[in-house]
N, C-alpha and C positions, 0 to 999 in steps of 0.2 A: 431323166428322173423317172421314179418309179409313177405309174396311175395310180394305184390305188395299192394301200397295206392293210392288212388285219393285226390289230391291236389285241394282243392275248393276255390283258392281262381287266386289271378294275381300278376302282375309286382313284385317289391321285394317283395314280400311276399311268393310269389309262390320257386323265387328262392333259399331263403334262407330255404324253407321246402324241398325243392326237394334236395337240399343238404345234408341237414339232412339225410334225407331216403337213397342215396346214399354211404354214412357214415355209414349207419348200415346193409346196404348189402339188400335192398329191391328197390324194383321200384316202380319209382313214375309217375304216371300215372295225366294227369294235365286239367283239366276243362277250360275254356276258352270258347270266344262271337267270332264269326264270323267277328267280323270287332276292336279284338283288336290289339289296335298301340304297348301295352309294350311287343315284342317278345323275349325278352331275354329267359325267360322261356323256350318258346318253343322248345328251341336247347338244353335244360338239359333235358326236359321230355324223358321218355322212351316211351309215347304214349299221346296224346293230344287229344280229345274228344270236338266237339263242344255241346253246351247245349242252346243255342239260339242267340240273339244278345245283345249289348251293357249290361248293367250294369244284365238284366234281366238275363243273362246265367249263372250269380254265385247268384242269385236265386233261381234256376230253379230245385227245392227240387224234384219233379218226375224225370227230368231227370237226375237229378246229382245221384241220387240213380239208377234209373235205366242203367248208365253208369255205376256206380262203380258195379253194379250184370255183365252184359253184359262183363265187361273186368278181370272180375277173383276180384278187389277189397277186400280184408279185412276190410278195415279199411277206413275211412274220415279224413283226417285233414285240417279243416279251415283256421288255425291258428289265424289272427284278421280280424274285421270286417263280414258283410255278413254275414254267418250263425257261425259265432264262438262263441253267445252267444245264440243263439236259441235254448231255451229247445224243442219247438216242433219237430224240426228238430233234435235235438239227439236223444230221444222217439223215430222217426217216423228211425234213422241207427239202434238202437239194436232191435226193432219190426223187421226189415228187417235180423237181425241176423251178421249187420256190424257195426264194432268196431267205436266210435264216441271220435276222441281223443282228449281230453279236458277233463273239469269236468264234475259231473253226474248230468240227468236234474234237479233234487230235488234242488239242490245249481245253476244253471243256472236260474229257476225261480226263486228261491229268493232275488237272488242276481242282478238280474233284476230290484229288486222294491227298490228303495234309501230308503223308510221307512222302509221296511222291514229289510235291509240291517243295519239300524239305531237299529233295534228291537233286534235283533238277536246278533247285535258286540256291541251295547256298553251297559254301565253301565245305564246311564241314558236312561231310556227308552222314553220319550217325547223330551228329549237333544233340548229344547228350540225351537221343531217342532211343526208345528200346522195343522192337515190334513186340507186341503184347504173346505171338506166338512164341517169341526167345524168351518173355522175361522169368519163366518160371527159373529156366537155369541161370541168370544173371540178376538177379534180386538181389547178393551183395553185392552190385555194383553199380544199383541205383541210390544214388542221394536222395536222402528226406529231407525235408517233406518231400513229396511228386505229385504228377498230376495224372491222371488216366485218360486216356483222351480217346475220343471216335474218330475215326478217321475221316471221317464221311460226315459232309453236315458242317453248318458252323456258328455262328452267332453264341458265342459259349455254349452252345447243348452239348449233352453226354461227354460233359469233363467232369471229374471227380476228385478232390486232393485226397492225399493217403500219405498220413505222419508216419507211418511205421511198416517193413518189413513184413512182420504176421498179416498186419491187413491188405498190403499189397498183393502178397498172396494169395491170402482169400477169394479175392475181388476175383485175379487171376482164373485162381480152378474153378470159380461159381459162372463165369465166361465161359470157360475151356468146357465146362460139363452142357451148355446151352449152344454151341459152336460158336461163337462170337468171338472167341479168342482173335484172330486175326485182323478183327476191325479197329482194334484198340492197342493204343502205344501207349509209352512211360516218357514221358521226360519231368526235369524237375519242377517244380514248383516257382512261379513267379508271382512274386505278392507285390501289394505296393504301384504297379506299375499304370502308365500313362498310355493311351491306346491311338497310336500316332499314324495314319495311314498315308497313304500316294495317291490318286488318282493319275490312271496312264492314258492313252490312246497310242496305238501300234500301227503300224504301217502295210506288216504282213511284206514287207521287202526288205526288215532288219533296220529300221526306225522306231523305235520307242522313246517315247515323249511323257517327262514328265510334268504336269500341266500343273499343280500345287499339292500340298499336304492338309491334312486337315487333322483337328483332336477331336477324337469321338470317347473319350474319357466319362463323361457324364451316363453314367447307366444304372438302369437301375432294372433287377431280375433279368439279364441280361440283353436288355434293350435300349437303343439307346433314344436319347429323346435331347440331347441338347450337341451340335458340333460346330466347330468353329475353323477359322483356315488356320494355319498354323507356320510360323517363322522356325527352321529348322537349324538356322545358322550357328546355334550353340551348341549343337549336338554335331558334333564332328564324327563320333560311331557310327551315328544313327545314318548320316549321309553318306557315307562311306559305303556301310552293309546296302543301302537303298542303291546304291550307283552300281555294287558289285551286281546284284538284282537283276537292273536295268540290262545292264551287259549281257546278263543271260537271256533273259529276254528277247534283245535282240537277235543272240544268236538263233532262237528259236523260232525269229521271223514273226511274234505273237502280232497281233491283227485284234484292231476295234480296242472298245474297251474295256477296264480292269480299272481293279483295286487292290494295291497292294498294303499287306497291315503289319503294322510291329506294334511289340511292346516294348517299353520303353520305361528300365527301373529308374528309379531315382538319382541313383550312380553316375545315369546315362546311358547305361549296358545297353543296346536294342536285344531282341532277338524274333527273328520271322513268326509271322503268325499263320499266314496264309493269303493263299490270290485268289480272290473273286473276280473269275471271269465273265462280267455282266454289270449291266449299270448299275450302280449301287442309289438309293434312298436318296441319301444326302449331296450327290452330287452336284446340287445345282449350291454348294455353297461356292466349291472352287469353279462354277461359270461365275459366277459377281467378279472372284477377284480376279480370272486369267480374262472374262471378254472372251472364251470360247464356249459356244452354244454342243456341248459334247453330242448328245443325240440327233440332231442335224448335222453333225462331220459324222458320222455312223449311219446315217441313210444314207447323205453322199455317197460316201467313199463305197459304200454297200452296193450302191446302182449302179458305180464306175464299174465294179467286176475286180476292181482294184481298190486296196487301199490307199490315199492320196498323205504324202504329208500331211501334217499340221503346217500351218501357218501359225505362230504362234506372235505374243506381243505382250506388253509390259505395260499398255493404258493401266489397267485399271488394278496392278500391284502395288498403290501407295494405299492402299486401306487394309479393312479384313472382313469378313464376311462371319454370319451366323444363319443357323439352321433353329428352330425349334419346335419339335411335334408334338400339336397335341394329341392326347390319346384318351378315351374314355376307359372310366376305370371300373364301370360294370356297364348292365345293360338296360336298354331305357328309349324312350322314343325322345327325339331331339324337339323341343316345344320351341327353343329360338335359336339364332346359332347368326353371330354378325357384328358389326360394328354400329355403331347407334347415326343413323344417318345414311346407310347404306345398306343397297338391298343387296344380300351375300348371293354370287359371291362378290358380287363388287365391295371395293375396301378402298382404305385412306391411305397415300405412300407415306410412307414416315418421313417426319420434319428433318433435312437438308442429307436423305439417305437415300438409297437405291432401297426396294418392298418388291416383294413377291408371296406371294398364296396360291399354293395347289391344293384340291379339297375336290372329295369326290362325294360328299354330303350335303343335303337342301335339309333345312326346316320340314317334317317331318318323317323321319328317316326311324328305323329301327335299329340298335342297336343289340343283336341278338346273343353278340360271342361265337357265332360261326367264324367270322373271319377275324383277322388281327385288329386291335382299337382303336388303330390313326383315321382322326376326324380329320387331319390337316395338318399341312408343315408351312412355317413362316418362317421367309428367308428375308435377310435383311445386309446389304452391304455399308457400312459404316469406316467413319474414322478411326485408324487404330487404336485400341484399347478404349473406344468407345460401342463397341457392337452390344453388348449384353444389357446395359444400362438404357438404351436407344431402345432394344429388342422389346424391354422392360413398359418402358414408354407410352411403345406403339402397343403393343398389349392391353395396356391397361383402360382402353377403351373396349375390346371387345369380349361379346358375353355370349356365353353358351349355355341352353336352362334344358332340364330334363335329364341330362345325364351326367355322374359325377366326372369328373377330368382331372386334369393333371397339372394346370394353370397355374398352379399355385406355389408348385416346386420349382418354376421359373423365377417366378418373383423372393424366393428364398435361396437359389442356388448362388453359390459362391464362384472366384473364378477360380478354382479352385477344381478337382477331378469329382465327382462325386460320386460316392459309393455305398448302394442302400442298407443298412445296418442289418446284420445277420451275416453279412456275405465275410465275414472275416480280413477286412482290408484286400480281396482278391479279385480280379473284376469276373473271374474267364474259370471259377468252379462254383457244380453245387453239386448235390446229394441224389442228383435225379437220374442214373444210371442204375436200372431194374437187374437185378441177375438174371432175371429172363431172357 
């Protein structure tokens, strides 16, 4: 097992790897900016390491390596966001001789590019895309509505729908005039749909395991803040396309792990979305229901020099699990933040359910808008078709004072997919593609 790893990344994220590492009997050594507010972290690290200020310190590719050399480091774990997807920056840890735990860069750049991504997993190899540098000449041969899409990037950003022909156009030469053309494709328009994804782990010997599903449906401005695990057995397309996936995957020998996502019309239609190669947010929903701790088979298998099967099991698939983040919805200093009886982060498990809380936030903290707004995500494994109501429950004891949140759209959300009004019944466009 490794000695000691540097934690590149903050707030819950940080904490729930530092944990990890604790769990497997190594220390976790933790990167962090000079003027960050979420300290929770800090009192689990074994050593904390500043790397510069605000957002630029889990950048900061020289010194985060040269920090993880300086303090004995083996190994890097990102986990999401920041460098978690950055081929150059895995390259630039195993050049250095330090372990980059995640996938290898070959599928980090790939998997990078949505077309590629399209090339490589599915069957259809144009699958009704249009590289944004063809489409000027195939515009009658794109269906309306469409979407515009980045190729690079993901989380819905830089998608655009486009009802009509002239405006597709437009869009086109105001790109093609700024060079941009080429980062952006056409394919049509998916409305309505349900945002169904996979959770993997790979072997890196032509094992890919698919560990549960989950619905990340619930979004609002394209973020999403409620997911749940999800039973795929009626969707016969959807399991289908996922398995043809997987197959590819395999062949690919993919390593560590992923998240693979579809959408998912009403019809039933799936159609690929994209592979996030790196731990995704929500992942600790599908650990409640599979009983695999994913981030500790990812150090493992990372120190082995090899990736190791899974050992996989069916304990704990009679329930379902739920995820819900809060987020502050401006900026403000947190005057109390906890459950009434408990000093945060300590917390109450929910009545006859499996509780979990990650939070990288204390009672008075600064909410600035430099970084993303998640104060905390509350995971909850429950009885089927009782997880949201339970979620509901345990909630309603805890209080958060100083800054506005999001609490409240929990306690109103339906089971139901939810879609914040303006967005035109669409989860995955808005208007925020600049011609510049």
């Amino acid at each position: 097992m490794y000695r000691r790893i540097l934690i590149a990344n903050r707030a819950d994220c940080a904490v729930r790897l530092i944990r990890a590492c604790h769990e497997e009997g190594c220390e976790a050594y933790l990167v962090t900016s000079r003027d960050e507010p979420a300290r929770a972290a800090h009192a689990l690290a074994d050593g904390v390491v500043s790397t510069g200020a605000s957002m630029d310190a889990y950048l900061a590719e020289d010194d985060i390596l040269e920090a993880a050399r300086l303090h004995g480091c083996e190994a890097i774990l990102p986990g999401w966001g920041f460098l978690s997807e950055d081929a150059r920056f895995a390259r630039r840890c195993r050049l250095a001789q330090i372990d980059f735990i995640g996938p290898g860069t070959d599928h980090l750049r790939a998997f990078g590019d949505k077309l590629e991504t399209v090339r490589l997993l599915s069957d259809m190899d144009a699958h009704g895309l249009v590289r944004g540098g063809d489409a000027l000449e195939d515009i009658a041969n794109v269906m309306m509505p469409c979407m515009l899409k980045g190729r690079f990037g993901g989380g819905g950003k830089q998608v655009e729908r486009i009802d009509s022909a002239e405006r597709l156009r437009a869009r086109l030469e105001a790109l093609g005039a700024h060079g941009r053309l080429d980062d952006f494709y056409v394919e049509p328009a998916i409305s309505n749909a349900f945002h169904i994804e996979y959770q993997i782990l790979g072997d890196g010997r032509g094992a890919v395991h698919v560990l549960g599903a989950r619905d990340c449906s619930w979004q609002s401005g394209h973020q999403k803040f409620l997911e749940k695990s999800f039973d795929d057995s009626r969707y016969g397309a959807l399991v289908a396309l996922r398995d043809n996936v997987i197959e590819r995957l395999r062949a690919l020998r993919y390593a560590s792990y992923g998240t693979v996502e579809f959408l998912v019309e009403g019809s039933g239609m799936p159609h690929l979305l994209e592979l996030n190669p790196r731990l995704q947010v929500e992942h600790g929903v599908t650990e409640m229901v599979s009983g695999i701790d994913i981030v500790r088979t990812a150090i493992r298998t990372s120190c082995a020099g090899r990736y190791e099967p899974v050992a996989l099991h069916e304990a704990y698939n009679d329930g379902e699990a739920i995820e819900f983040r809060l987020f502050a919805r401006g900026t403000g200093r947190i005057e109390a933040i906890g459950f009434e009886g408990y000093e945060w982060p300590a917390y109450p498990h929910p009545e006859g359910c499996d509780g979990r809380i990650e939070s990288g936030y204390l009672a008075g903290a600064e909410i600035s808008g430099v970084y993303d707004g998640l104060i905390a995500r509350f995971m909850m494994r429950a009885p089927a078709g009782e997880s949201l109501k339970r979620m509901r429950a345990w909630l309603s004891g805890f209080r958060l004072e100083g800054v506005a949140h999001n609490l409240d759209v929990l306690m109103r959300v339906g089971d139901t997919a939810y879609i914040k009004e303006g967005l035109n019944n669409c989860l995955f466009w808005d208007n925020s593609i600049s011609d510049a």
